[in-house]
SEMIVEX-85365 format. One line per field, with one value per residue: x, y, z of N, C-alpha, C in turn; chain. Coordinates in steps of 0.1 Angstrom, whole numbers. Example, Ala and Ser with C-alpha at 12.3 -4.5 7.8 and 13.67 -1.06 7.14 Angstrom:
2
n_xx: [132; 128]
n_yy: [-57; -22]
n_zz: [78; 71]
ca_xx: [123; 137]
ca_yy: [-45; -11]
ca_zz: [78; 71]
c_xx: [132; 129]
c_yy: [-33; 0]
c_zz: [78; 79]
chain: [A; A]
***
This chain:
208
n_xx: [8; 17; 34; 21; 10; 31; 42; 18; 19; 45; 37; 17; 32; 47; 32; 23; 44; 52; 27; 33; 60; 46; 30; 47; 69; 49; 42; 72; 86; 79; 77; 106; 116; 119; 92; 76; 58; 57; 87; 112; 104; 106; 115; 134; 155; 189; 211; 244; 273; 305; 328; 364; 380; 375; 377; 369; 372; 364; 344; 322; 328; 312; 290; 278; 280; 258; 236; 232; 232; 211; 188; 192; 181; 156; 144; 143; 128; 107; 76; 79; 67; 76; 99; 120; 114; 127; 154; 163; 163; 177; 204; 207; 216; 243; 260; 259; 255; 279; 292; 282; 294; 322; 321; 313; 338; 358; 346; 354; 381; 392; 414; 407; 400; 378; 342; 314; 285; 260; 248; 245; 248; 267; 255; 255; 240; 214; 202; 177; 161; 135; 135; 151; 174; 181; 210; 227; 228; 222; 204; 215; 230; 264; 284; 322; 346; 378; 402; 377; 371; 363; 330; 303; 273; 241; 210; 171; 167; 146; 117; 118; 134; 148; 145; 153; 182; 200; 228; 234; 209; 195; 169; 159; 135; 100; 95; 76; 68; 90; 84; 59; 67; 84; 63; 48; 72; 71; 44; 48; 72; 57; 37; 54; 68; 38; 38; 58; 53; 32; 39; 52; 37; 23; 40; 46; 23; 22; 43; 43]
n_yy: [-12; 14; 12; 20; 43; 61; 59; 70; 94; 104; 98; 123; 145; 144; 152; 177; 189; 191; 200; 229; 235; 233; 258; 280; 276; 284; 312; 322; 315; 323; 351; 355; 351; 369; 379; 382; 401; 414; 423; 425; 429; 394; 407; 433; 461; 469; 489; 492; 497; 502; 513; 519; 519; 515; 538; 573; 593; 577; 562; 587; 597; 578; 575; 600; 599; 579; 592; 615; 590; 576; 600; 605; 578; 579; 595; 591; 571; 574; 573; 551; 514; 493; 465; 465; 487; 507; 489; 497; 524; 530; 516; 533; 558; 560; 568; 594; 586; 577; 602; 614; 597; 602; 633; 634; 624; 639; 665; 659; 658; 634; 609; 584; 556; 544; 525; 521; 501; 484; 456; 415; 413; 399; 394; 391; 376; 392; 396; 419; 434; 416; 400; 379; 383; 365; 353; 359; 363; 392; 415; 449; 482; 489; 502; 504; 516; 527; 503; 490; 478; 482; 490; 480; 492; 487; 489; 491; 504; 499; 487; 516; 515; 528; 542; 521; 508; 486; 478; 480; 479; 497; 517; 543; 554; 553; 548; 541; 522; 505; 510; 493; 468; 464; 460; 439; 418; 422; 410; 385; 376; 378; 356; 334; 335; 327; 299; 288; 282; 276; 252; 242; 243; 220; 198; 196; 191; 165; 152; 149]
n_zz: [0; 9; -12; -34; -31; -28; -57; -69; -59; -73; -98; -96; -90; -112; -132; -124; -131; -158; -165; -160; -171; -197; -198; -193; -215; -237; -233; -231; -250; -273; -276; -276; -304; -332; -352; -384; -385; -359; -360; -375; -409; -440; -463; -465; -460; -449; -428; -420; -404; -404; -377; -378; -353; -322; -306; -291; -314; -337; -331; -331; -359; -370; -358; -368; -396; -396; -388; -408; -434; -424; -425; -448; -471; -456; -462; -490; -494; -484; -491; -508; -515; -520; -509; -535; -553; -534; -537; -558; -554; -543; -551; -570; -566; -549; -550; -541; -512; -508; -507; -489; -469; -469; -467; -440; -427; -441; -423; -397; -393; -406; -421; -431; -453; -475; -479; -493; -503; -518; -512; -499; -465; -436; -408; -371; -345; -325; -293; -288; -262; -259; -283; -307; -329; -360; -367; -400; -436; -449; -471; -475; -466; -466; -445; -445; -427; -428; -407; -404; -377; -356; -331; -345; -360; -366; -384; -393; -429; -445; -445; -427; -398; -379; -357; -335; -318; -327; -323; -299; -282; -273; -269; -291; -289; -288; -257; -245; -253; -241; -218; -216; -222; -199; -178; -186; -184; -154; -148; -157; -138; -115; -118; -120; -94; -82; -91; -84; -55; -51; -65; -46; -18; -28; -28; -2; 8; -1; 5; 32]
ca_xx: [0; 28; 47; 14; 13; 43; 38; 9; 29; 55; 28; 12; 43; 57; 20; 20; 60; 51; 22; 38; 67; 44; 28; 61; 74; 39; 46; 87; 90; 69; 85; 120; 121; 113; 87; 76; 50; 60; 99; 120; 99; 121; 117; 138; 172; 195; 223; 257; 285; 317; 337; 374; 379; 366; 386; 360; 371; 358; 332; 316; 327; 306; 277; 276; 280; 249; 229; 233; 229; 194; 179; 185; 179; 144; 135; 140; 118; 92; 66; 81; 58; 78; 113; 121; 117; 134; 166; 163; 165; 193; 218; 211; 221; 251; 273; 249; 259; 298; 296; 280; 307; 336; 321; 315; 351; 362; 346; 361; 397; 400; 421; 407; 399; 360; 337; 303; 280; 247; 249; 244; 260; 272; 249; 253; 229; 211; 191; 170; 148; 129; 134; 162; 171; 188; 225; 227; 234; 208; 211; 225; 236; 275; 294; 331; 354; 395; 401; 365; 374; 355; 319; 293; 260; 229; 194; 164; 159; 134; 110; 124; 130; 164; 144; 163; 200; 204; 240; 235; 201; 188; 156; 158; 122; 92; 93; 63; 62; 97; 77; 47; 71; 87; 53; 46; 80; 69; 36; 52; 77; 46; 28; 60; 65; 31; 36; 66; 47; 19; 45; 60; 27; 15; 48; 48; 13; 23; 51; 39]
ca_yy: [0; 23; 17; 23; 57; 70; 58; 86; 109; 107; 103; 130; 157; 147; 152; 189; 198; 183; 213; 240; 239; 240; 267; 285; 276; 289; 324; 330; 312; 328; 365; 355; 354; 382; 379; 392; 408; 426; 423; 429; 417; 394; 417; 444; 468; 472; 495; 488; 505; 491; 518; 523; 513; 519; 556; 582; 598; 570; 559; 595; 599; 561; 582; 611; 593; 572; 603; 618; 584; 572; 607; 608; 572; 579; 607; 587; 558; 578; 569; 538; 503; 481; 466; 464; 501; 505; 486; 505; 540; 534; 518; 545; 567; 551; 581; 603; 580; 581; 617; 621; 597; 615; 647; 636; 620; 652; 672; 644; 654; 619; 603; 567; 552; 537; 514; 521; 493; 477; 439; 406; 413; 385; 400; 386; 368; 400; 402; 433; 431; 402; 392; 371; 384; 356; 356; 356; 371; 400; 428; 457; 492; 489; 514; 500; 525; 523; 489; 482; 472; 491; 487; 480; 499; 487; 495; 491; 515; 499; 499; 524; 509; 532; 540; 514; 512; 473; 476; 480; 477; 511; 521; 558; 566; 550; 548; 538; 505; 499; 507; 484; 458; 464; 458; 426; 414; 422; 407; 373; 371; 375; 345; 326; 334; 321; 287; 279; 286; 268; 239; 237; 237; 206; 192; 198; 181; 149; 144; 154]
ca_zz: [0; 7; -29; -41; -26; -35; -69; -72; -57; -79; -112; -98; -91; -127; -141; -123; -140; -173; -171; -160; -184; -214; -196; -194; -234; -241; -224; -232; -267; -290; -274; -283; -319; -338; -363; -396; -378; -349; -362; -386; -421; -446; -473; -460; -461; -436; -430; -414; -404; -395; -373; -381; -342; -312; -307; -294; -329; -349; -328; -332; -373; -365; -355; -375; -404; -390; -391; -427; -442; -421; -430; -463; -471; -446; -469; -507; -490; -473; -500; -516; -510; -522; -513; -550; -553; -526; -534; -574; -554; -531; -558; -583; -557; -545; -553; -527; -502; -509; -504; -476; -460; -476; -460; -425; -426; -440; -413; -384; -399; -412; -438; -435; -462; -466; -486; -493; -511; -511; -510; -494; -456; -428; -396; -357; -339; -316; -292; -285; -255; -257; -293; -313; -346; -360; -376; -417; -448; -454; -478; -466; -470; -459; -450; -436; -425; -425; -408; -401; -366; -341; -325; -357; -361; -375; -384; -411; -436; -456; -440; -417; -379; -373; -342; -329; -323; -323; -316; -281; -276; -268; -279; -289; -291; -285; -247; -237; -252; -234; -196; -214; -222; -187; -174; -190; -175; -140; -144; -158; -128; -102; -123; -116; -83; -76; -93; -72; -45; -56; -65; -29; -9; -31; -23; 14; 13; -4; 13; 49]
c_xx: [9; 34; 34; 12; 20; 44; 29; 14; 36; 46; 21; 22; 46; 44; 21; 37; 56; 40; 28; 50; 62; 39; 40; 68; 61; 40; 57; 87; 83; 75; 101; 125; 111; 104; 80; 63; 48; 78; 104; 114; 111; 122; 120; 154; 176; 207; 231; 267; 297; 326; 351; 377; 375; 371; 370; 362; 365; 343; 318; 311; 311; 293; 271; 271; 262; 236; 222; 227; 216; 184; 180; 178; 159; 134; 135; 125; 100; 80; 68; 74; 62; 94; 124; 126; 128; 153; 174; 168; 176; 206; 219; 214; 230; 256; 270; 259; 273; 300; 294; 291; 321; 331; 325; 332; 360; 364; 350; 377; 404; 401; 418; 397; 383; 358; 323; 295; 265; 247; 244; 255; 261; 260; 249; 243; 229; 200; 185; 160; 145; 127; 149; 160; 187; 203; 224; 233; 217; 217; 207; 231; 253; 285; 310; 343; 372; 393; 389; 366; 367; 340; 311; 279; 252; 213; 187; 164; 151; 131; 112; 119; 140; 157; 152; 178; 201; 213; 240; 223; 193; 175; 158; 147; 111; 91; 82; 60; 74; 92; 67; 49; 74; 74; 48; 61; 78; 56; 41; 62; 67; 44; 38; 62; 52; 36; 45; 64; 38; 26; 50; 52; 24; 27; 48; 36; 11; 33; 52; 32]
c_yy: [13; 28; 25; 41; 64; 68; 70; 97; 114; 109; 121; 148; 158; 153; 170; 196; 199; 202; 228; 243; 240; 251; 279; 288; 286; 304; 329; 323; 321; 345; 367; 354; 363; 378; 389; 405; 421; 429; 430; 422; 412; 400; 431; 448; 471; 480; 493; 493; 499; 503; 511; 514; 520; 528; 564; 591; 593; 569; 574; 601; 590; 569; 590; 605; 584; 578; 606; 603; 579; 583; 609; 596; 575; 591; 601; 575; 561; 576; 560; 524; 493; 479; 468; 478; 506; 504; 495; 520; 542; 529; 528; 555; 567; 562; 592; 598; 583; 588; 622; 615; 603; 629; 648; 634; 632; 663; 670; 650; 640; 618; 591; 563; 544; 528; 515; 508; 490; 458; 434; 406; 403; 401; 387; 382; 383; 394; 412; 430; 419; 396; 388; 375; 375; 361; 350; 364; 380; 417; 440; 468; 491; 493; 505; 515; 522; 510; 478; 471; 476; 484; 490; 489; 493; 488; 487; 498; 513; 486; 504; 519; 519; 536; 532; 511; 493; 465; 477; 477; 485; 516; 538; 569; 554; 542; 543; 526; 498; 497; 493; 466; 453; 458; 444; 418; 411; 409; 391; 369; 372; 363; 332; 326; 328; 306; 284; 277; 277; 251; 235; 234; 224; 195; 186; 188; 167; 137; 144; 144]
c_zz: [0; -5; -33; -40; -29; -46; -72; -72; -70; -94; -111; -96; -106; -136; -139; -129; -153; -179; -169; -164; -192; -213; -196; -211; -237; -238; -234; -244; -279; -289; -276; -295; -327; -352; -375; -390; -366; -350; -376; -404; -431; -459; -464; -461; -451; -440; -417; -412; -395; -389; -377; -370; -333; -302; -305; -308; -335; -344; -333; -348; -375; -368; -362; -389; -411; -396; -402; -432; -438; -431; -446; -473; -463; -457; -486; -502; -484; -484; -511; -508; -508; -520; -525; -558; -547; -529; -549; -567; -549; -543; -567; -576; -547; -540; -539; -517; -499; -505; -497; -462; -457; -469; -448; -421; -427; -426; -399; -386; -402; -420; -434; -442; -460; -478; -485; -508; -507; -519; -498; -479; -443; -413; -379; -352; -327; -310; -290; -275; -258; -270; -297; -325; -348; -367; -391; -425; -448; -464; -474; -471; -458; -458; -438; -437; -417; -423; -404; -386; -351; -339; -339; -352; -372; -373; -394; -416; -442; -452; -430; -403; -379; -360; -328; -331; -318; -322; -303; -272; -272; -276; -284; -291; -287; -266; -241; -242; -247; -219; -201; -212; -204; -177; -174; -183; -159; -138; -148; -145; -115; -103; -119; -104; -76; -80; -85; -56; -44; -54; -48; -20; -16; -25; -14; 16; 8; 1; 28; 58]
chain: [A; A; A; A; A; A; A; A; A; A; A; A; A; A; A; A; A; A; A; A; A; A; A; A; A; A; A; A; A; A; A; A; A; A; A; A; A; A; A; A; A; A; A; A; A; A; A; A; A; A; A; A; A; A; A; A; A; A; A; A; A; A; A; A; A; A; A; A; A; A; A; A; A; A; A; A; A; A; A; A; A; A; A; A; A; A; A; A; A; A; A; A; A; A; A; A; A; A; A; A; A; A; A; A; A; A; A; A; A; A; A; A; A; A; A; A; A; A; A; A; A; A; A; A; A; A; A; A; A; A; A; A; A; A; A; A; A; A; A; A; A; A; A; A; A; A; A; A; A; A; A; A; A; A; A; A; A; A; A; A; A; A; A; A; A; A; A; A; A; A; A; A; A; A; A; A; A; A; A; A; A; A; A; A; A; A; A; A; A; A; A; A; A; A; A; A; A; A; A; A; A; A; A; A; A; A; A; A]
***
């Protein structure tokens, strides 16, 4: 009678884990990878910039640089639909681009040498908050500068996310869906602190 007892127990502890891991995957999986929907869609442009190195001079050329090419890039696109278009306005406008790095470089007092293209570019596995944008090849506005060795910067420009800086992580604007997110974090760590709670009294009274 005893085994039999503990037999339950033990069917019925594994029966209450078994659910509250899928409750759990159910929750944090579907919020870690970014999708075409609340993410990054896969018809899209990215731009890239590879600092020189990671010298407050470069990092700041880095920045400036950043700047000029989002907004002007942000202003050919602001009424384009289609990636297609899109990828037609930026190479026939290459030269644009060149010039405005060659300026800021200029205005930096630098002589290092650069590289502007739009291709197929190698991208890091990020995360951002609570999503995973995976690691691949995606095409890419790519600006490398001298030995291309410093802290990278990237964005979307089409269809324009640069709101986000997903080299580090920082949102630089829409604040209020960082507290909302923040919010939903809080209320998922309550939900777990109850179940372990939940889990330990049941415990306490099967094995008491």
């Amino acid at each position: 009678m005893n085994n039999i007892n503990h037999r339950i127990k033990i069917y019925l502890l594994a029966a209450l884990s078994i659910l509250i891991l899928s409750w759990e995957s159910q929750v944090v999986l579907p919020s870690a990878f970014a999708t075409t929907e609340n993410g990054i869609p896969e018809e899209s442009i990215r731009l890239r910039i590879l600092a020189n190195s990671n010298s407050p001079i470069d990092q700041s050329v880095k920045r400036d640089i950043r700047d000029e090419i989002n907004a002007q890039i942000t202003q050919w696109v602001e009424h384009i639909a289609s990636v297609e278009d899109a990828r037609d306005l930026i190479d026939s406008n290459m030269d644009v681009l060149y010039d405005i790095v060659e300026e800021q470089l200029k205005q930096a007092g630098s002589k290092e040498s650069f590289d502007v293209s739009l291709q197929e570019t190698n991208f890091p596995t990020k995360l951002y908050g609570n999503r995973l944008y995976p690691a691949g090849e995606y095409e890419a506005v790519l600006v490398s500068i001298g030995d291309g060795r410093g802290d990278n910067w990237w964005c979307v420009l089409f269809p324009p996310l640069c709101f986000l800086d997903f080299s580090n992580g920082d949102a630089v604007a829409h604040e209020s869906e960082a507290n909302d997110d923040n919010e939903e974090e809080e209320e998922e760590v309550e939900v777990a602190f109850f179940l372990v709670e939940l889990v330990t009294s049941i415990w306490n009274r099967l094995w008491s």
